[in-house]
C-alpha positions in Angstrom: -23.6 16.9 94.4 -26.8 17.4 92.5 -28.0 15.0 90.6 -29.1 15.2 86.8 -31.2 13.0 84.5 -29.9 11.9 81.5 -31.5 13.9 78.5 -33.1 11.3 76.2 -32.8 11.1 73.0 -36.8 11.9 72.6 -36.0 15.0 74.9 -33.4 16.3 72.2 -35.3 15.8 69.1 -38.1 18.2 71.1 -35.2 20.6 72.2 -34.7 20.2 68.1 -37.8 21.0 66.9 -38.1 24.0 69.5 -34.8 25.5 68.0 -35.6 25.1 64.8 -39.4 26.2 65.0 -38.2 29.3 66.4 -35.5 30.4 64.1 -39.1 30.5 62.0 -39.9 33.8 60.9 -42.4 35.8 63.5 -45.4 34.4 63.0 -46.8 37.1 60.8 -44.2 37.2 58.3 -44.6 33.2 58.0 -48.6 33.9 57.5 -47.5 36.5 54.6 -45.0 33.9 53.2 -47.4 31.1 52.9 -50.1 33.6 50.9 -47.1 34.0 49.0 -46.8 30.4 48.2 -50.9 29.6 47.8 -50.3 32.2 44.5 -47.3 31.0 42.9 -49.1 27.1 43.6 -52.2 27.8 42.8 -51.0 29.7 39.7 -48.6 26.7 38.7 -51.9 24.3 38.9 -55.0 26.1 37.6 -54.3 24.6 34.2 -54.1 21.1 35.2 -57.6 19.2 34.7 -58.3 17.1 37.5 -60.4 13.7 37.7 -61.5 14.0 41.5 -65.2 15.0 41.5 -65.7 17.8 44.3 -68.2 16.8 46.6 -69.5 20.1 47.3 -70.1 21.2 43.5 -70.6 17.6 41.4 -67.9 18.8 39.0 -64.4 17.9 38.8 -62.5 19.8 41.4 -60.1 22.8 39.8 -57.5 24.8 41.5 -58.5 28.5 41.6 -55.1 30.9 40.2 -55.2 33.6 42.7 -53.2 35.4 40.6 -55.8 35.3 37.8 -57.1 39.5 37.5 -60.9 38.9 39.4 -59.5 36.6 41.9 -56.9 39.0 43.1 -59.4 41.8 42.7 -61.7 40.1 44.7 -58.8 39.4 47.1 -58.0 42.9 47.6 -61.4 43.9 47.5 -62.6 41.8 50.3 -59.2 42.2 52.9 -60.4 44.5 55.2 -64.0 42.0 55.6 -61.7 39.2 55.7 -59.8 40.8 58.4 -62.9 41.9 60.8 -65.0 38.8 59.9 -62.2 36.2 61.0 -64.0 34.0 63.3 -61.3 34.0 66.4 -60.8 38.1 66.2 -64.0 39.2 67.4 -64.4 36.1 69.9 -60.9 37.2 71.0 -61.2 40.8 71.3 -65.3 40.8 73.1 -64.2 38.1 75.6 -61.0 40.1 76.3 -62.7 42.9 77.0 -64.8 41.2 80.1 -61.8 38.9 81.4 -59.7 42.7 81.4 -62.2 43.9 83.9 -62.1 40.8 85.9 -58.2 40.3 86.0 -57.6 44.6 86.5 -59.8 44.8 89.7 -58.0 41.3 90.8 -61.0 39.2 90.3 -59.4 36.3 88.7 -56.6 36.3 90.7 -58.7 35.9 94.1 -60.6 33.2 92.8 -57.9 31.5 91.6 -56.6 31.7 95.1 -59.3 30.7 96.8 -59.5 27.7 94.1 -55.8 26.8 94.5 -56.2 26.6 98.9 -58.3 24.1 98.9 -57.3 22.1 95.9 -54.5 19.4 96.3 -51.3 20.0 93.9 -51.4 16.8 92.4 -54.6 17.1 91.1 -54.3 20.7 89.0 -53.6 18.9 86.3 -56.7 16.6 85.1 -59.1 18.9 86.6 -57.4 21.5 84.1 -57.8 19.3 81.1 -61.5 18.3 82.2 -62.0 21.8 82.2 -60.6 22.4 78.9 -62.8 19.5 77.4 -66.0 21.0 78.8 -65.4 24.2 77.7 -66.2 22.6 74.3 -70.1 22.9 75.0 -69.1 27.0 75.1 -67.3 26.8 71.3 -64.7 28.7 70.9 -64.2 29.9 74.2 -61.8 27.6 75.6 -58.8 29.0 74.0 -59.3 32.7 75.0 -60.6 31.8 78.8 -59.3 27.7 80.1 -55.6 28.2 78.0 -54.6 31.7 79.8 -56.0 30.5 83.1 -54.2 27.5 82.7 -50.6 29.4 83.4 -52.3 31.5 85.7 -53.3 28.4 87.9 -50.2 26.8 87.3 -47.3 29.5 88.0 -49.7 30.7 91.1 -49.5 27.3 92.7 -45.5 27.5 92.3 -45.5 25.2 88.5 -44.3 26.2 85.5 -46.5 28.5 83.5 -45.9 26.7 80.2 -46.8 23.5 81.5 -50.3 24.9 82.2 -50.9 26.2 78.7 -49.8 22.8 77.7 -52.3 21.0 79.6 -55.0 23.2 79.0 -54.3 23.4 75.4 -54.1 19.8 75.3 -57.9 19.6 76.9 -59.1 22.6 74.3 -57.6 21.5 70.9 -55.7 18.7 71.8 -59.3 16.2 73.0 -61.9 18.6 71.1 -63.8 15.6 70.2 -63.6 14.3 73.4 -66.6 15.5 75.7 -67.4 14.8 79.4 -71.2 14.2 79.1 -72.3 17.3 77.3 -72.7 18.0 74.2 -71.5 20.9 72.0 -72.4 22.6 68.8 -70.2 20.5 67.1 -72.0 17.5 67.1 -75.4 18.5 64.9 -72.9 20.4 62.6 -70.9 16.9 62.0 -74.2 14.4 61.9 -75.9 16.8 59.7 -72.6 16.4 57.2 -72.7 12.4 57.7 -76.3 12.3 57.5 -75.7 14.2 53.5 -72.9 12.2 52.7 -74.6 9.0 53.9 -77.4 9.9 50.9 -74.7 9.5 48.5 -74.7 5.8 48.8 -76.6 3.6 46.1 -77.9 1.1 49.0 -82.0 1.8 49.5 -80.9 1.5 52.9 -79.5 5.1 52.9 -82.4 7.2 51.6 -84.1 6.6 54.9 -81.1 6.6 57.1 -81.3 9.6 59.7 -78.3 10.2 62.2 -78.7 11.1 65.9 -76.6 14.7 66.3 -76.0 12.3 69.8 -74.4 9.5 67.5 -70.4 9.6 69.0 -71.6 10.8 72.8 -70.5 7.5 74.2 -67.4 7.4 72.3 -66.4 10.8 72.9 -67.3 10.6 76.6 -65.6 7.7 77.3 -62.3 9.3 75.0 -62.4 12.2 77.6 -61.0 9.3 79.7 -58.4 9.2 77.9 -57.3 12.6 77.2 -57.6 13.1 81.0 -55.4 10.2 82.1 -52.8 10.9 79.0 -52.6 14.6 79.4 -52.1 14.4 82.9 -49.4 12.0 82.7 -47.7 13.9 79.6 -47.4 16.9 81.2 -46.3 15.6 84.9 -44.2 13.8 83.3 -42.9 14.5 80.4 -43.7 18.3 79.5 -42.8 19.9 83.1 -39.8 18.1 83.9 -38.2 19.6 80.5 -39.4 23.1 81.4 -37.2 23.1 84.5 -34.3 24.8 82.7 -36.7 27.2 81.1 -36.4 31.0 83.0 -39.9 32.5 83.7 -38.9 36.4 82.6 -42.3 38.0 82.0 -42.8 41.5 83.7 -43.1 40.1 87.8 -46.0 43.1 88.2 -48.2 41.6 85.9 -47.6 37.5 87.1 -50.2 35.9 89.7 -49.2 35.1 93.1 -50.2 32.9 95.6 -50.5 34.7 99.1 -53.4 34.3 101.0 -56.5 36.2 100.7 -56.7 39.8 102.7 -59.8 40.7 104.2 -60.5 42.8 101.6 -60.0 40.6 99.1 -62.8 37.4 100.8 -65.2 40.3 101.5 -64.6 41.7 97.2 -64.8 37.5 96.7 -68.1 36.9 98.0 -69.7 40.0 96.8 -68.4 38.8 93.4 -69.1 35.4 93.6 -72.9 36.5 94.3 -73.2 38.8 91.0 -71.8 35.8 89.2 -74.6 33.7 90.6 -77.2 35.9 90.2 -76.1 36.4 86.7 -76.3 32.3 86.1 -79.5 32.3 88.0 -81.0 35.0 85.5 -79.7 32.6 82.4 -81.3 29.7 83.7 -84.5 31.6 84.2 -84.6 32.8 81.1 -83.4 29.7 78.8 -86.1 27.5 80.8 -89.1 27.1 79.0 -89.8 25.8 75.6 -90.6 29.2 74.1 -87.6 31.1 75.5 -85.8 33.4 73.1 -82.6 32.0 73.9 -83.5 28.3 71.6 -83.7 27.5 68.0 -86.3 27.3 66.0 -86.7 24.1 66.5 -86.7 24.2 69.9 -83.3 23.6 70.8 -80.6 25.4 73.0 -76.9 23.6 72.1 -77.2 23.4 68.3 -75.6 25.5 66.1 -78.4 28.5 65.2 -79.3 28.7 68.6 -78.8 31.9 70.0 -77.8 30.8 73.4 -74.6 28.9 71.6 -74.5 32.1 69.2 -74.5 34.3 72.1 -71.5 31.9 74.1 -68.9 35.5 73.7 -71.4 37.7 75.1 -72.2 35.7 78.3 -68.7 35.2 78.8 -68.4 38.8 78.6 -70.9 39.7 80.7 -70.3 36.6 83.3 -66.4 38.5 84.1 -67.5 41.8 83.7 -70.1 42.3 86.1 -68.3 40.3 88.7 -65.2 42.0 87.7 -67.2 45.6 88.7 -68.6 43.9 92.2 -65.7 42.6 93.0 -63.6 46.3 92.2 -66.3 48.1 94.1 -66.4 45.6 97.1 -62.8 44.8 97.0 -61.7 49.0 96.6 -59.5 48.2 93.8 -61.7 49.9 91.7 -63.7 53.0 92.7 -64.9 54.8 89.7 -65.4 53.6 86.2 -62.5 55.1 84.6 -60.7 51.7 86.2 -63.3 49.8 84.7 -62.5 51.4 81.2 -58.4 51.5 82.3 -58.7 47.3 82.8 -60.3 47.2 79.2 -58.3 49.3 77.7 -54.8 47.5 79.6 -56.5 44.2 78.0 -56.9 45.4 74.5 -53.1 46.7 74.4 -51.6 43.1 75.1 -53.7 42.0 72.2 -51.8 44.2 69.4 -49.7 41.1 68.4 -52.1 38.9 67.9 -54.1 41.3 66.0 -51.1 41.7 63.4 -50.7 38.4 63.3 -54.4 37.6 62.9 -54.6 39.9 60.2 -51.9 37.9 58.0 -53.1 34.5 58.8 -57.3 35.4 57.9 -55.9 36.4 54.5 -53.9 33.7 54.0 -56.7 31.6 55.2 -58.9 33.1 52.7 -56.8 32.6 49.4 -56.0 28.8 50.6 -60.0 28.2 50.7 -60.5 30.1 47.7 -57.9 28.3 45.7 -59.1 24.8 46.5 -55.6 24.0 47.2 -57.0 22.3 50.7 -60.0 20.6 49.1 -57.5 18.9 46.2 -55.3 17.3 48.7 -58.5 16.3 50.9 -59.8 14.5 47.9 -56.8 13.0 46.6 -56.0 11.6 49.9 -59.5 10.1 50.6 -59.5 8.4 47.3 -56.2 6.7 47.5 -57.0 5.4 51.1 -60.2 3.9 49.5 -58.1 2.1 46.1 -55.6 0.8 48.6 -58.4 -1.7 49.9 -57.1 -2.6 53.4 -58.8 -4.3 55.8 -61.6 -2.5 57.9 -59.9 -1.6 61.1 -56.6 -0.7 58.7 -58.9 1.6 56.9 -60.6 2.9 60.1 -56.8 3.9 61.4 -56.1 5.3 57.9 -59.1 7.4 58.6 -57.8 9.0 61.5 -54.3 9.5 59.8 -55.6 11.4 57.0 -57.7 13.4 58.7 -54.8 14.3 60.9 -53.0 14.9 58.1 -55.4 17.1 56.0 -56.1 18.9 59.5 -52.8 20.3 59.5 -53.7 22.5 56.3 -57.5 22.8 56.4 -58.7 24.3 59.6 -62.4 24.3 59.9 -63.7 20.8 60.9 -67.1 21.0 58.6 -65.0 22.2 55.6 -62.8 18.6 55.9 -65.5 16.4 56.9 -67.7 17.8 54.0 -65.0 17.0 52.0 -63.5 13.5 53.7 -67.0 12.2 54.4 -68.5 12.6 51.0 -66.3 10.0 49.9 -65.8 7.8 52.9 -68.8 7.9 54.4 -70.9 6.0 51.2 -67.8 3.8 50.9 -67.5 2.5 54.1 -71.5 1.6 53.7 -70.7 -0.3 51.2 -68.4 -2.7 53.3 -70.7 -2.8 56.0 -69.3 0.6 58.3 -72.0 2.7 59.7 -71.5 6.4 58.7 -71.2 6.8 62.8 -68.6 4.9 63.6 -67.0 6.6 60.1 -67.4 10.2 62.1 -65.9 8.8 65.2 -62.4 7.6 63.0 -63.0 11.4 61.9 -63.2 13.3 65.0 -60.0 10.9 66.5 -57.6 12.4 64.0 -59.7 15.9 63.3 -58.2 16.4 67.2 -55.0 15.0 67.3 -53.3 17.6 65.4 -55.2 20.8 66.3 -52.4 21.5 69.0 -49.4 21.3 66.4 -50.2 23.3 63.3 -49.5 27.1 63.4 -52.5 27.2 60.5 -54.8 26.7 63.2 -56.7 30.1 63.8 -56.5 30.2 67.6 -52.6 29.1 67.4 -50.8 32.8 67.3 -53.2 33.5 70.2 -51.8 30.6 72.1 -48.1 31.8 71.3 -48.9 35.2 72.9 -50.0 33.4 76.2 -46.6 31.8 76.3 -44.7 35.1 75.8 -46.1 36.7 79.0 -44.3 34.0 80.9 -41.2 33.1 78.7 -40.2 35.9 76.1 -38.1 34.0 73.7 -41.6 31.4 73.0 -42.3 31.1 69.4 -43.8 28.5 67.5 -41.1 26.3 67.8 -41.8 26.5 71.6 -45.5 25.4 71.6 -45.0 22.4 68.2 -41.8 20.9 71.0 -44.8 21.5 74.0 -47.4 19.8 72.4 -45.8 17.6 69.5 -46.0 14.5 72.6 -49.8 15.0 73.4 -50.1 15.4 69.6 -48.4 12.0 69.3 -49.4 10.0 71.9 -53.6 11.0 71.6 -52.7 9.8 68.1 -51.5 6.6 68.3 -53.5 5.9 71.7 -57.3 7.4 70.8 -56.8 5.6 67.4 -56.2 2.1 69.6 -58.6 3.0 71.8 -61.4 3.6 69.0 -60.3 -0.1 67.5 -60.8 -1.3 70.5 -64.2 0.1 71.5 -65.2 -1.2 67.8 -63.9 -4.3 68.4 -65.5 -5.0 71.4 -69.1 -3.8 69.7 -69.8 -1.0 72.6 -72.6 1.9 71.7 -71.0 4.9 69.6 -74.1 7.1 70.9 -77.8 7.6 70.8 -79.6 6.4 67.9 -75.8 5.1 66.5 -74.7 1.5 65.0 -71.4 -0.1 64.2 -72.9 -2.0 61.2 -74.6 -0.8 58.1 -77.3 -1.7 57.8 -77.8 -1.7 61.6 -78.2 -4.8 63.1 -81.3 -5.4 65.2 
């Protein structure tokens, strides 16, 4: 007689949300509905007069009415920029076009393969979610290259498909502030935010006070840790054993298999795995030097204006195409360049969904930015944690919690630290916080949540991944996936981060605990 665990109770409230996230509307429609409801809001508030001072202007914050005549002309006006200048379209669509290549001449599949022989089962998991957290260093890139491979590597080693996205989700969004050593683009863009809101303080201290861009590497190295070791258990245990009942019924001709490599196939491999090289080798080559074209200004290569982080899409292009060519050529999967073009075009086709739906959610984006909606909540909700007067690692927890909060409505990480920080930052000085460890209570609950808001740009993207392999997914599907990593990275990173306080460990380079620093 087979045997069957008992469902838990924790198990049917997922199943719960799953069902009920689902009977949603499609994704689009639900993008149109809440651009709907920013008007008739931000309508309903433009005449209330406001107290909270907006950080970003000096003046008291007032909701925009998006219904007013020049903002909706202006709306209308700008719809089809809106729609071609959202951020995760044209990262999605460039790096398509290379990965199309790769995966139509069989590319990926092969290395995956090769990957999967001589890896052991058990360890699929945390090297996926290490791989997801360094894919931070490439930006964006993460969520249209580590989460798709994630199934891939999962349902071609015999696991659930979903599981995969799970896990590599959870190493993407899930620990984005986590980091294995290396550090992204993200970092500058946050110290150079602390370092202006940490001028807001009336201490002399503060007028001299510079921050490291390197000011949370400890804390976020040592936090990939923890993402590893919770992810890995989460989804081995907890997020794969629920999927058992869930029917893989994508189209078999386009799902990875596992069979081992033809002659064909090493001799494609190799010749592929050279170009690859080659094309690394001419990177390096090119970035070394302290007057290459590829860094800043300033001499940089990982911060924000440099054109080596600007250019992340293009190499990734590039790094799938060309081997994705070699490997066609070598392999005789593809012998003339009308495959080349038929694997682009094949890639751009699965993407019609998630352009619909990206075209709804940039202009809903849009209006809920340009109606301050976001920015009046952000504010509110920093000022009452800072009249409640709790004590400090209370207040450091309630940093996290709003942030995690407010992340579930306001996407972009600078727009809610700029608004957060501006009032935290200068308060915390004041009882003796350093604006680093401030940004580290940040960056703990700016991640925690990524993974379960559908507001998050990349988040329809991530539903279309799951629909190769299961159909029916919706947004229901992924929220039930990763509502436990969403809760557990909560709850656990925010102990962890009282704990690393607590026991006075280094934040980073250049970073204190104290304010002033203590010597």
């Amino acid at each position: 007689m087979e045997n069957h665990k008992p469902v838990t109770g924790f198990q049917r409230f997922l199943n719960g949300v799953e069902v009920v996230g689902n009977k949603l509307p499609d994704p689009a429609v639900l993008f149109a509905m809440f651009l709907g409801l920013v008007w008739l809001i931000s309508w309903g508030l433009s005449g209330v007069s406001f107290d909270e001072i907006d950080p970003r202007t000096g003046n008291p914050i007032q909701v925009v009415n998006m219904l007013e005549g020049g903002a909706l002309t202006a709306f209308t006006s700008n719809i089809v920029s809106t729609f071609v200048t959202f951020p995760p379209l044209g990262v999605v669509l460039v790096a398509m076009l290379g990965l199309g290549v790769a995966e139509h001449t069989g590319f990926i599949n092969a290395g995956l393969r090769s990957i999967l022989s001589v890896t052991p089962k058990m360890l699929l998991t945390p090297v996926l979610i290490a791989v997801g957290i360094l894919s931070h260093v490439a930006v964006d890139a993460g969520y249209v290259l580590v989460i798709p491979l994630g199934a891939v590597i999962f349902y071609a080693a015999g696991r659930h498909p979903l599981a995969g996205i799970a896990a590599a989700f959870a190493g993407v969004s899930g620990g984005f502030s986590a980091t294995v050593g290396v550090p992204s683009s993200l970092d500058p863009m946050l110290a150079g935010l602390t370092q202006a809101a940490a001028r807001l303080s009336a201490d002399p201290a503060a007028a001299t006070l510079t921050i490291n861009p390197l000011n949370n590497i400890f804390f976020t190295s040592a936090s990939a840790i923890l993402i590893i070791l919770v992810g890995w258990f989460l989804t081995d245990k907890v997020i794969e054993p629920r999927l058992k009942n869930t029917t893989v019924n994508g189209d078999p001709s386009t799902l990875p298999t596992l069979d081992e490599l033809a002659p064909h196939e090493r001799r494609g491999l190799k010749f592929a795995m050279a170009a690859m090289l080659l094309c690394a080798l001419g990177l390096v080559f090119t970035a070394y030097g302290d007057n290459s074209a590829w860094r800043s200004t300033d001499g940089a290569l990982t911060s924000a204006s440099a054109p080596l982080m600007r250019s992340i899409v293009a190499i990734i292009f590039v790094f799938f195409l060309v081997p994705g060519i070699v490997y066609g050529y070598a392999a005789g999967t593809a012998n003339n360049h009308r495959a080349i073009i038929e694997g682009m075009s094949k890639s751009m086709s699965g993407m019609g969904y998630y352009i619909v739906m990206a075209f709804f959610c940039a202009q809903f984006i849009y209006a809920f930015g340009q109606s301050n909606l976001g920015a009046l909540m952000a504010i509110k909700g920093a000022l009452a944690l800072k009249e409640l007067a709790l004590p400090m690692g209370v207040t450091l927890v309630g940093i996290v919690f709003l942030t995690a909060f407010v992340n579930l409505l306001v996407g972009s990480a600078s727009a809610k630290w700029a608004l957060i920080g501006a009032i935290m930052v200068p308060m915390l000085m004041e009882l003796g916080v350093s604006p680093d460890l401030t940004q580290a209570a940040y960056r703990v609950g700016d991640s925690s949540t990524n993974i379960i808001t559908p507001l998050m740009p990349y988040f329809p993207l991530i539903v279309v991944f799951c629909q190769k392999y299961v159909k029916e997914s919706g947004i229901g599907t992924l929220v039930a996936l990763m509502l436990p990593f969403s809760i557990s990275f909560l709850l656990l990173w925010s102990g962890f981060l009282l704990a690393y306080w607590a026991l006075g460990l280094p934040l980073g380079i250049g970073s204190s605990l104290s304010f002033p620093a203590l010597s």
